[in-house]
C-alpha positions in Angstrom: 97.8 46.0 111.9 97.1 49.5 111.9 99.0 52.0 110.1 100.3 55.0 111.1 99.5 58.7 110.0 101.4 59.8 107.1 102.8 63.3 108.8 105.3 64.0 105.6 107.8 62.4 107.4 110.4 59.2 107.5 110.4 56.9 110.4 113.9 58.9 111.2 112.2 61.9 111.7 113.1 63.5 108.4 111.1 65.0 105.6 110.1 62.9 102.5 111.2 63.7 99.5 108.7 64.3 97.0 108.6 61.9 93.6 109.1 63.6 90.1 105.3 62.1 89.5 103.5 62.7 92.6 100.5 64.1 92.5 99.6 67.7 93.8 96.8 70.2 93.5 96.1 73.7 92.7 93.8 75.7 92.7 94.4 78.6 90.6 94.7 77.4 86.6 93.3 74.6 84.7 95.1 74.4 81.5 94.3 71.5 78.9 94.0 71.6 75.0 92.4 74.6 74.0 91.0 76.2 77.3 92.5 77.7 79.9 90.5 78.2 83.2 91.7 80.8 86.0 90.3 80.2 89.1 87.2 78.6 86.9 86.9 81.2 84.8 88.0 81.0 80.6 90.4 83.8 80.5 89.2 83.9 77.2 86.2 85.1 78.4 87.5 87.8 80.7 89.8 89.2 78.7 88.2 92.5 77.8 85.4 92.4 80.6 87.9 92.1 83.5 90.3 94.3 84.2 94.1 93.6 85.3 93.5 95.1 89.1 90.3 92.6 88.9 91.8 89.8 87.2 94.7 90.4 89.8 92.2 90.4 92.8 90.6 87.2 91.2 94.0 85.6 91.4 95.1 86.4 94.8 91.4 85.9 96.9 89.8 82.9 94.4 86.7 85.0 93.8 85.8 88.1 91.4 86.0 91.7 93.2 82.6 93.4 94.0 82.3 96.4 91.0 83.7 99.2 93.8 86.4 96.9 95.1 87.7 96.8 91.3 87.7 100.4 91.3 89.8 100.8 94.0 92.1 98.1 93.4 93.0 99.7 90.2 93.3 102.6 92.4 95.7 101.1 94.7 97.9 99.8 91.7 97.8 103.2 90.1 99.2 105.2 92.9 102.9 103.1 93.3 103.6 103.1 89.0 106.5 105.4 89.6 108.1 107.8 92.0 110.7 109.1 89.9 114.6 109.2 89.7 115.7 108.8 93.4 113.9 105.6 94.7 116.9 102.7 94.9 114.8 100.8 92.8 114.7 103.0 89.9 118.6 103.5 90.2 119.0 100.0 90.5 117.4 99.8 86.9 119.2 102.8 85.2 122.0 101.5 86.3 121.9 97.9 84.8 119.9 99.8 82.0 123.2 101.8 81.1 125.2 98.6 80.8 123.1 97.6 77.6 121.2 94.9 80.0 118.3 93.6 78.6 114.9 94.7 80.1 114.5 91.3 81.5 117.8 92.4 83.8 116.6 96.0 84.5 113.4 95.2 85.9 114.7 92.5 87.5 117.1 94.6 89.2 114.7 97.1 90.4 112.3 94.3 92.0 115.7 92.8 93.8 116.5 96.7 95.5 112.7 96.5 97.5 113.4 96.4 101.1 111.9 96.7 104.5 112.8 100.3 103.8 112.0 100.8 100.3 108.5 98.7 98.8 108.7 96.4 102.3 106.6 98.4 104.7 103.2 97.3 104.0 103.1 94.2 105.4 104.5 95.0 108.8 102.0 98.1 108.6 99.2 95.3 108.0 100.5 93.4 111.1 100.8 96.6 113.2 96.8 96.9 112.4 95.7 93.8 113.1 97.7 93.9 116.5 95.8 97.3 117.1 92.1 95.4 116.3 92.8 93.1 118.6 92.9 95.6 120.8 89.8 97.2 119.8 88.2 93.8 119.2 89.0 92.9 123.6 87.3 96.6 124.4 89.7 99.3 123.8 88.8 102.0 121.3 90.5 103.2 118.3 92.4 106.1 120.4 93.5 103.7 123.0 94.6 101.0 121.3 95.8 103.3 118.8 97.8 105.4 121.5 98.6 101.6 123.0 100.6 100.5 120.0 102.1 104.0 119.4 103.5 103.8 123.1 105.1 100.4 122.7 106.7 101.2 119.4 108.4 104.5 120.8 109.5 102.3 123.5 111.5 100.2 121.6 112.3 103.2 119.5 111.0 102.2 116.3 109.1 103.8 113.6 105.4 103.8 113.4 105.0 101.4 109.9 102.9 103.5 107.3 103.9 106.8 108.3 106.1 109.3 106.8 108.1 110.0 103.9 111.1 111.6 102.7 109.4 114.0 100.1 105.8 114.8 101.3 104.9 116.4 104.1 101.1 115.3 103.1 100.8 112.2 100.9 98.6 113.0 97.6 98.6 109.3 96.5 97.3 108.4 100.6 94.5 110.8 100.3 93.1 109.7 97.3 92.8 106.0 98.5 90.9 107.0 101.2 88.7 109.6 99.6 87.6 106.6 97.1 87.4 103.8 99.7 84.9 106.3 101.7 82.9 107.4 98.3 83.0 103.3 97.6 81.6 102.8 101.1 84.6 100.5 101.5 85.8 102.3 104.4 86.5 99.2 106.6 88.0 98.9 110.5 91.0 98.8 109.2 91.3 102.6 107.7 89.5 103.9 110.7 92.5 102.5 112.7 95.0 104.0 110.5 93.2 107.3 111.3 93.4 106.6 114.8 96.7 105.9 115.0 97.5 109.3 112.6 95.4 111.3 115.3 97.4 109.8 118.1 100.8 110.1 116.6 100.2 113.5 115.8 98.4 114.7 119.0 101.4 117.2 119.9 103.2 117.7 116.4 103.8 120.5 113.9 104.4 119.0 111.3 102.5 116.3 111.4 103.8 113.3 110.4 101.3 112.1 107.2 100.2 108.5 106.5 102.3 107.2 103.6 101.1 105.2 100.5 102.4 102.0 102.3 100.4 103.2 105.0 97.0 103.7 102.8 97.6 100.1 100.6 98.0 98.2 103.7 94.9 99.5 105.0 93.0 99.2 101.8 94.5 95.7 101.4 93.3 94.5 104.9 89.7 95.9 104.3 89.1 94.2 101.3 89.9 90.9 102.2 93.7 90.4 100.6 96.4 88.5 103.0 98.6 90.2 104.6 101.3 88.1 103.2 101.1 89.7 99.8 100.9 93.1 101.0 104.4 93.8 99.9 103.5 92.2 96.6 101.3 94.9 95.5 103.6 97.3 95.5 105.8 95.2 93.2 103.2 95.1 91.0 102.3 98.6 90.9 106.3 99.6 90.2 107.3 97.2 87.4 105.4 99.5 84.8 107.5 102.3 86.0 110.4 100.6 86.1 109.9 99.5 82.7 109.5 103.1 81.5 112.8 104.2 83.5 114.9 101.4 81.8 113.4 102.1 78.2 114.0 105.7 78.8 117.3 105.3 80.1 118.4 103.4 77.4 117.2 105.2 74.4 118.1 109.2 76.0 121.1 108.5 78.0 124.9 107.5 77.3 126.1 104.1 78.1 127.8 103.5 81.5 127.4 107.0 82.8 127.7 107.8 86.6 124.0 108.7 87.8 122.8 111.5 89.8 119.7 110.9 90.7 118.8 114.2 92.5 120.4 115.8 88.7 117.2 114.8 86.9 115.2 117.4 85.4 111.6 117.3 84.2 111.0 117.8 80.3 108.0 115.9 80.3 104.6 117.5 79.5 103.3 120.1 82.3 100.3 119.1 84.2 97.5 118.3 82.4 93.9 117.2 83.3 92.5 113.6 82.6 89.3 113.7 80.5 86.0 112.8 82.1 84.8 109.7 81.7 81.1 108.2 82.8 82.8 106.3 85.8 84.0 109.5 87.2 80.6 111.1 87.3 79.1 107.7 88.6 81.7 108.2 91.8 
């Protein structure tokens, strides 16, 4: 007698539950008595010829970064640290930060205020793309599709995903991104859309409406090969720093349990300052 297909499921139709000791697989470490193997490699080994935006990469895709995709993930990681005293996840921190929390519990905090409004808008940017190259992909061009998807989204009167912001009227962080995915000849279908879409969007405005940092990592994201279901998670990974630095800093120069204004903060820090050049920089 034949058996049937195991499908994960009991003859009643419901889902097995799995045993403490069945087996599983993964992909991503090996860990046995002295070695440990991420995705094949001995982090041993890579620890001080990798960097974190690499190893990160490495992690997320199975496979090392090419040497300019490195450069501009660190980019990308670089350009969400911080954004100061107002974003909710930085008063979500100060705030648990006042009440003598531990760091753990401030940065914790922070990562539980991101929201489709705050930190969330890169992966519905990254789906907004790949609905737009579809387009492109069945014969439209960049303006059309672009002027497509623009038209459906005002329809149902919501926002354009990776545009606009609060604070700038011209993104510094977005620029940046592109500049170095251009100079890195990493300047895939995915940014050309998000310029399509910009031109389209702001055919008739004054201001124009910019393309915000969301906008720029879900683009970079998609044209270097990460899935769009960790967009969102690069953000996160870009902010705890900064949200580590806002608890520390909170604890050590402010009173406990004191009622925050966020738009009171003022700047004592050093003025701006120039980074020293390095070889990589002239390389660029």
């Amino acid at each position: 007698m034949t058996r049937p297909a195991d499908n994960g499921s009991t003859p009643t139709g419901r889902p097995r539950v799995g045993r403490a000791h069945e087996p599983w697989a993964t992909a991503i470490t090996h860990v046995e008595p002295n070695r440990i193997l991420v995705r094949g490699y001995p982090v041993d080994e890579m620890m001080g010829r990798l960097s974190f935006a690499e190893t990160i990469y490495l992690l997320l895709v199975g496979e090392l970064p090419s040497p300019a995709i490195g450069r501009l993930m660190e980019a990308l990681l670089v350009s969400s640290v911080d954004h100061g005293t107002t974003p909710p996840s930085t008063l979500a921190t100060r705030h648990v930060a006042s009440t003598g929390g531990s760091m753990r519990s401030c940065v914790a905090a922070g990562i539980l205020a991101f929201g489709p409004y705050h930190g969330g808008d890169i992966e519905s940017c990254m789906c907004f793309l790949d609905a737009s190259l579809t387009l492109v992909r069945s014969g439209a061009s960049y303006d059309d599709a672009a002027a497509r998807m623009v038209g459906e989204y005002r329809q149902r009167h919501e926002p354009i995903p990776g545009f606009g912001h609060r604070v700038h009227t011209h993104d510094p962080r977005s620029a940046r991104l592109f500049q170095m995915a251009l100079e890195l000849e990493l300047d895939g279908e995915y940014m050309q859309m998000m310029r399509a879409v910009e031109r389209v969007l702001n055919a008739h405005r004054d201001p124009r409406i910019p393309i915000n940092v969301d906008g720029a990592i879900a683009a970079v994201c998609s044209d270097i090969g990460l899935d769009r279901s960790v967009g969102n998670a690069m953000f996160i990974i870009s902010r705890v720093p900064g949200l580590v630095a806002q608890a520390h800093e909170e604890q050590q120069r402010e009173r406990r349990m004191r009622q925050i204004d966020a738009t009171g903060a003022r700047y004592d820090g050093p003025p701006e300052r120039r980074l020293p050049e390095r070889r990589a920089d002239r390389q660029l």
